[in-house]
N, C-alpha and C positions, 0 to 999 in steps of 0.2 A: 088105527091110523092116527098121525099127530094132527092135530087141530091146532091154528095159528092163531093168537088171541093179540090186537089191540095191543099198544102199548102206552095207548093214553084214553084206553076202556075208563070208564068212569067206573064210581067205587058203587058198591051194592049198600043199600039200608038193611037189609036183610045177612048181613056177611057176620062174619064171628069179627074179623077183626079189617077195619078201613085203615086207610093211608090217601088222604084226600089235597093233593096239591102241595105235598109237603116239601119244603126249602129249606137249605141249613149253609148259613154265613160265618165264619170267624174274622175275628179281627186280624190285621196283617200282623206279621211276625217283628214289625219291630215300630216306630211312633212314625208315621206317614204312611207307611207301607199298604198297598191295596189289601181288601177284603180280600176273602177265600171264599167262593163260592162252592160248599163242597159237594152240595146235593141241589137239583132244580126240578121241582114241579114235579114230583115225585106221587102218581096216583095210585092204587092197587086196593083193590078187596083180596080176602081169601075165607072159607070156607072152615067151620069148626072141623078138626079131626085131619087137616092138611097138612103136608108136607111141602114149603116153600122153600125153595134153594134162592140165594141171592148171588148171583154169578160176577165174574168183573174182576177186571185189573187191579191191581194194590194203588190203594188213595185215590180210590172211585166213589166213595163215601159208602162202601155197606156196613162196615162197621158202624159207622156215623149212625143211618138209619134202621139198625139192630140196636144199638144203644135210646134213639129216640122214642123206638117203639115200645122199648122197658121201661122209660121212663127217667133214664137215668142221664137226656141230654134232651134239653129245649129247641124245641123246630124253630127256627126265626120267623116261618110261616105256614101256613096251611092246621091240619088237623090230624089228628091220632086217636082212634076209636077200639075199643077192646070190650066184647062182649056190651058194647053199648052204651060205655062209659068213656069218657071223652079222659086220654092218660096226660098227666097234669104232673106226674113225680113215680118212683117205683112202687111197684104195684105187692100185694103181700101174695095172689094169687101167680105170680108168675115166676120161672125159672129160667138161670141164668148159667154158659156152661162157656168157660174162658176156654183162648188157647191152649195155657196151660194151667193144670190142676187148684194151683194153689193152697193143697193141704196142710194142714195145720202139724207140723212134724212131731211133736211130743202128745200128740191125738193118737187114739188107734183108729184103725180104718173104722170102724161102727161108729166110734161118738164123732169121725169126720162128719161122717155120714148125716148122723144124728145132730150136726150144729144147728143149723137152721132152725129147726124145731126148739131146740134150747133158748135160741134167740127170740123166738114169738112166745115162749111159755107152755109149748105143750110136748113136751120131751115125756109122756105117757107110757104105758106099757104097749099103746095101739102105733104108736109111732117106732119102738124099739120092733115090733112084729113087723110091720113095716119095711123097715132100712133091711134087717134081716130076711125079708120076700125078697128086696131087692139086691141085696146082697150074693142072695140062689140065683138069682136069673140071667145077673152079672156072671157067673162061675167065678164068684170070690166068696162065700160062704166060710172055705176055710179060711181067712186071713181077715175074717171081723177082730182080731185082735193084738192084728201085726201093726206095726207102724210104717208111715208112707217110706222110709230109706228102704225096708225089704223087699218095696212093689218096685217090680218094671215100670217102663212110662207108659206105657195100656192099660196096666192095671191101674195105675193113679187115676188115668182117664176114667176109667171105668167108675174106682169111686165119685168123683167129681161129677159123672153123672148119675149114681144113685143119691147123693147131695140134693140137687137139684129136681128131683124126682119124691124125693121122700113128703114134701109137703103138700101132692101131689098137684101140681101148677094144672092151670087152665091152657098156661102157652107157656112154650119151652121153644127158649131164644139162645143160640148156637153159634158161638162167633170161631170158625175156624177148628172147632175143636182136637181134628183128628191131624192138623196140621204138620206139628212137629214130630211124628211118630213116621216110623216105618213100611213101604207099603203095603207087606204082607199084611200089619197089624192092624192098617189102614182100612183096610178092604175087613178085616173082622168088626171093627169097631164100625162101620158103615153096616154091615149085616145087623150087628147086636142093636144097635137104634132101633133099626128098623122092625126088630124082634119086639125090642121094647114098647115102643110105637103100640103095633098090632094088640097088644095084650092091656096096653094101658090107656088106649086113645086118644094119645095128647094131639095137641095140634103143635108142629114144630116150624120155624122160620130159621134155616140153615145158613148162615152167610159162608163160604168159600172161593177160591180162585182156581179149585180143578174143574175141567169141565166134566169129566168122567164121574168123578164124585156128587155133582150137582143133580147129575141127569141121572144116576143110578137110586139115589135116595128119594126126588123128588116126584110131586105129583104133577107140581110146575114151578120152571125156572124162570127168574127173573133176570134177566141178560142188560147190566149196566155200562154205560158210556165213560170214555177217562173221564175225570174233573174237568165240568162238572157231572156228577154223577146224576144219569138219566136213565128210565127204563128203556131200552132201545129194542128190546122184543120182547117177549112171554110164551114159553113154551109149553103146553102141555105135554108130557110124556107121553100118557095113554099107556103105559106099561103095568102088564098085570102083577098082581102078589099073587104069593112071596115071589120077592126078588129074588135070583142065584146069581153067583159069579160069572155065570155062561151068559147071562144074559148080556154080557161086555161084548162078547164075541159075535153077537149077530149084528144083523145089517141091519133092522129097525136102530138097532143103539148107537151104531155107525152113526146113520142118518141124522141121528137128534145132535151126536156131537157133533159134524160136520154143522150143522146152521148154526150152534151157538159158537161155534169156535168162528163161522165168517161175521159173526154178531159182533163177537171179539176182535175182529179184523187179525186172525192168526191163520184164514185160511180162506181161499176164496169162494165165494158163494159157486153153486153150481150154475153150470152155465156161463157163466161170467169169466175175458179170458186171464 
C-alpha cells in the first residue's frame, strides 16, 4: 500500500543524508531587477541505500537543489548534511551524472571511464579492474576501446555512468540523465540503474520531469511546486524489487502516477470535480 508522508516532515539525525530548511535566492537578471526565489524551505531526510526521485516542472529548482546537495552551488539558507558532514563545497566521495554525457572524444571509452580516478591520483590496476567490472555490467565490455563518435547516445550514457560509479561514490546525484535519449532506451537505461543499484548499493537522488520515470525508479518521490520550488508531497512507492516493465501497466503504478501528476496539477485529484 502507498504510504503518504509530510511534506514539511522534519529531517531525521539519524538519516544518511538531511536537507534541513534549505532556500536558494539569485540575483535578478539585470541591475534593479527583483531576486529569484528559486527554491523555499526545502526540508527532507533520506535513508542510506535510497532511491529519491525529485519530481516537477522545468525551473522548479531541482536542479538547483541536486547541485546544492553536491556541493557544487550555495544554499542562501538553511543546511545540507551527508553522511554527517555538513557539504560546504564538492565532495571527493560523491558522483555526478549530467544530461548529457560529456565525454572526452580523443579518450577511449575505458580511460573516459578511468578519468576521475586519474584526477585524484589513483588510476591503479584496482581501479582499471574496476571500470572494466563496470564496463561488463554496462554490456559495453566490448567497446573499452572505442571512442565516444562510435557509441550510440545510451551507450555514452551508459559510460558516463560507469565514470561516475568507478570511484565508487557514497551518493550518486542524477540530474535528468536519461532525458535526451529515446523511449525505448529510456526505459533500458531506467532498468540498468536500477540493476546497478542492487548490486552496488549506492544511494541515488534522481531529479527528472517524467512522472512514470520518477515512480518507476524511486523508493520515494519528491513532488515540487513552480518557482518557488517547494516540496508539495512525498511519495512512497511501496513497490517491490526487481522492478519489470509490466510493472507500468498495473493499477497500483496507475495510482501512484495519478497523485503525483494532480501534485503537478496535470490531472485532477480523485474525487475532485
Amino acid at each position: 500500500m502507498t504510504q503518504a508522508s509530510s511534506a514539511g516532515e522534519g529531517a531525521s539525525a539519524n538519516s544518511f543524508g538531511v536537507l534541513d530548511d534549505v532556500g536558494k535566492t539569485f540575483p535578478g537578471s539585470s541591475r534593479g531587477a527583483p531576486e529569484v526565489v528559486a527554491l523555499e524551505r526545502v526540508t527532507y531526510s533520506f535513508k542510506q541505500g535510497e532511491l529519491v526521485s525529485l519530481l516537477g516542472p522545468s525551473g522548479c529548482g531541482k536542479t538547483t537543489l541536486l547541485r546544492i546537495l553536491a556541493g557544487m552551488t550555495a544554499a542562501s539558507s538553511g543546511r545540507v548534511e551527508v553522511r554527517g558532514r555538513v557539504v560546504t563545497g564538492p565532495q571527493e566521495d560523491f558522483g555526478f551524472v549530467f544530461q548529457t554525457p560529456n565525454l572526452l572524444p580523443w579518450r577511449t571509452v575505458l580511460a573516459n571511464v578511468l578519468f576521475p580516478m586519474e584526477i585524484a591520483g589513483k588510476n591503479d590496476a584496482a581501479a582499471k579492474k574496476r571500470a572494466l567490472e563496470l564496463l561488463e555490467l554496462v554490456g559495453l565490455a566490448a567497446f573499452a576501446k572505442s571512442r565516444p563518435h562510435q557509441l550510440s547516445g545510451g551507450m555514452k550514457q551508459r559510460v558516463a555512468l560507469c565514470r561516475a560509479l568507478v570511484p565508487q561514490p557514497s551518493l550518486l546525484l542524477m540530474d535528468e540523465p536519461f532525458g535526451a535519449l529515446d523511449e525505448l532506451t529510456r526505459m533500458e537505461m531506467q532498468d540498468l540503474l536500477l540493476d546497478i543499484r542492487r548490486v552496488a548499493g549506492t544511494t541515488v537522488v534522481f531529479v527528472t520531469h517524467s512522472i512514470s520515470e520518477a515512480i518507476y525508479l524511486a523508493d520515494e518521490v519528491l513532488v515540487f511546486s513552480k518557482r518557488p520550488g517547494r516540496v508539495i508531497d512525498r511519495i512512497r512507492t511501496e513497490l517491490a524489487y526487481p522492478r519489470r516493465p509490466e510493472l507500468r501497466y498495473t493499477p497500483e503504478f496507475t495510482a501512484l502516477e495519478h497523485r503525483a501528476g494532480a501534485g503537478l496539477g496535470v490531472v485532477h485529484a480523485r474525487g475532485a470535480p
